[in-house]
C-alpha positions, 0 to 999 in steps of 0.5 A: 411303251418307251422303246428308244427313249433315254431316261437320265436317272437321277438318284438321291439318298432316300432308303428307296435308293434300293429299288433303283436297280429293278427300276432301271431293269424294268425302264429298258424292259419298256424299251428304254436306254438309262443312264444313272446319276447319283448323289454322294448320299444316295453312293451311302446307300447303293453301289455306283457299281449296281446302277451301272451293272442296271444300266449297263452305262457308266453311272456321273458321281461327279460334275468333272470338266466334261460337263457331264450334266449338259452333255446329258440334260443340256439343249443338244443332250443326250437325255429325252427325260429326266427321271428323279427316283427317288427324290428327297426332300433335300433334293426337291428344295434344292431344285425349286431353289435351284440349288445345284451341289450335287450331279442330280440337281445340277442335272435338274437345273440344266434340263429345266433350262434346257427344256427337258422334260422332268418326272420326279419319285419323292420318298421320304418320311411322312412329316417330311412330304407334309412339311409347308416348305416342302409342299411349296417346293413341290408346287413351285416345281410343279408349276415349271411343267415337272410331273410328279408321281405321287408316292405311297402313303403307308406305316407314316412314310410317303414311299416311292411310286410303284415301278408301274407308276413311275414308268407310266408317268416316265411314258406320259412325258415322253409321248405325243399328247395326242389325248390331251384335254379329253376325258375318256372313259374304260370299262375293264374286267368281269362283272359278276351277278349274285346267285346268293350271298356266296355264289356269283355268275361271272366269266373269265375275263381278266381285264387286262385288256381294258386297263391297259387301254386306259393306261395308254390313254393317261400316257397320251395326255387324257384325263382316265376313268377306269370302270371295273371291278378291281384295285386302284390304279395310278393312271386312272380315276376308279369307280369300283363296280361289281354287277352289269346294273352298277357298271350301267349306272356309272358309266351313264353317270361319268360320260355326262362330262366325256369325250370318248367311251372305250367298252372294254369290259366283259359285261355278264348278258344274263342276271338272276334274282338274288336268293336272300340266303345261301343256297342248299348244295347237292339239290338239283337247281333250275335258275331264271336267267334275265337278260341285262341292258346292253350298256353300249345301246344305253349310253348311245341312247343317252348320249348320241354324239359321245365317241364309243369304242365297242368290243366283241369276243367270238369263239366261231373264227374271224368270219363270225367275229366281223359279222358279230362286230359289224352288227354292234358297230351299225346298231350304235353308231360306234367309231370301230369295234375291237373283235377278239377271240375268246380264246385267248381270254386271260392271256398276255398275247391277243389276236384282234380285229379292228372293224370299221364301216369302211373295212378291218385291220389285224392286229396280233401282239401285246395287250400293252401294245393293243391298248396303246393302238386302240388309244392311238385310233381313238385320238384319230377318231376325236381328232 
């Protein structure tokens, strides 16, 4: 996600300072090179020498006449990013005054000038962030380009984004908007259809598969809603679902303002009549199962013009999945269809194939990098 991408990061004296050193671990796990900066009250709290074991850079604790801060943000700098993580408030009103006694507003300043991008962290206590003059700092700044990655508001206190946050806004920064202006809408994960109030009939999809295609789509400039059954994310607006008939009904209902659809989800073929109480064990059951709507054929039928990605699992071979693929793909009129083998349901790995009307493409690897091809394809197709 950020492979060759140089990340200056920033670091000032909130407690969250502490979370620098796995933050740094988890950008150049992403691919990134990082170099740290650090105020004297961030030094307070973590060792110079711990974000330099993260980075394995030497870390700027000062501005010296070697102009650290434009050799790193200036116009021909080294920096593709400026990360501030975290940012006090301190930090946050000195950059919107452009204040610069410290290495990281000074390296703030200068990227701003230079026209660097910024990614700004806040942390701090939660009547600090609700302070008038820190929220006026935040828009001003806000409305010079820089992006900030909302913190977590938990125990009163406004804490520092989660690493995947952070690194996924980092990503937004530095990746070609090529999804910039469009709505597109996923749908992830499994749906599960009630047999009583205890037991369900679902499958084993995990929906890795669908937040990730989301997640590359926010990272290319698109507005994101996320459809399943699962927890918020930060890339993504969420509409929480459990059944086939609730995923129909909210994706029929947010496409209405979409450019794309991405049907990623595992979405249950058969649904049954609910029993109203639990279900006796140890007695022999016979259930009625009733197909569900196909959501793909239902959107298509309500919105004929709305660019559609489908998905088709398969177990028999790649023969089978191509066919299987290339039936869906006439019935709907979809852009392409992503084939998959079931069997690797549930797995980081994934072997796909990419079908078109006018032929296929293979592709073997990551389900991050599945989401950022599939989203890579989509902003061609849109295009």
């Amino acid at each position: 996600m950020l492979e060759g991408v140089n990340v200056a990061l920033g670091v000032s004296g909130s407690i969250a300072a502490v979370k620098v050193v796995e933050l740094a671990h988890e950008l150049r796990r992403q691919g990134a090179n990082v170099r740290g900066v650090m105020t004297e009250s961030a030094q307070g709290i973590i060792h110079p020498w711990a974000v330099e074991f993260a980075t394995e850079n030497d870390v700027v604790t000062e501005i010296t006449g070697r102009v650290e801060h434009v050799e790193l943000c200036g116009r021909d700098g080294w920096a593709d990013v400026l990360l501030l993580a975290p940012a006090t408030a301190n930090t946050v009103g000195k950059i919107a005054g452009a204040v610069d006694d410290t290495p990281v507003t000074t390296c703030a300043t200068t990227a701003l000038g230079a026209d660097v991008p910024v990614v700004v962290a806040p942390a701090m206590h939660e009547p600090m962030y609700d302070h008038p003059g820190v929220l006026d700092a935040i828009d001003r700044v806000e409305s010079w380009g820089v992006q900030f990655v909302d913190p977590r508001i938990e125990e009163g206190k406004a804490k520092i984004a989660t690493e995947e946050a952070i690194v996924t806004d980092v990503a937004r920064a530095t990746t070609e908007q090529t999804l910039a202006g469009r709505h597109v809408v996923v749908t992830a994960g499994a749906t599960s259809e009630s047999i009583d109030p205890i037991r369900v009939l679902t499958n084993r999809s995990s929906g890795r598969t669908g937040r990730e295609v989301a997640r590359a789509c926010y990272v290319r400039g698109a507005d994101v809603t996320l459809v399943h059954d699962g927890d918020d994310v930060p890339y993504a607006d969420v509409v929480p679902v459990e059944t086939s008939a609730e995923m129909l009904d909210a994706v029929l209902s947010v496409a209405a303002n979409a450019d794309a659809l991405v049907s990623a989800a595992a979405i249950s073929d058969y649904t049954v009549e609910t029993a109203a109480e639990k279900l006796r064990s140890g007695e022999p059951r016979t259930l009625e199962l009733e197909p569900t709507p196909k959501l793909i054929d239902s959107v298509r039928e309500e919105y004929p013009d709305l660019a559609i990605v489908g998905f088709k699992a398969e177990t028999s071979g790649d023969e089978a999945m191509v066919a299987a693929a290339r039936k869906i793909l006439d019935r709907a009129n979809l852009s392409f269809v992503v084939a998959n083998d079931a069997s690797v349901m549930g797995q980081a790995e994934t072997r796909t194939l990419f079908v078109r009307p006018e032929g296929m493409a293979e592709f073997a690897g990551s389900k991050d990098a599945l989401g950022g091809r599939i989203a890579a394809e989509l902003a061609a197709e849109l295009r």
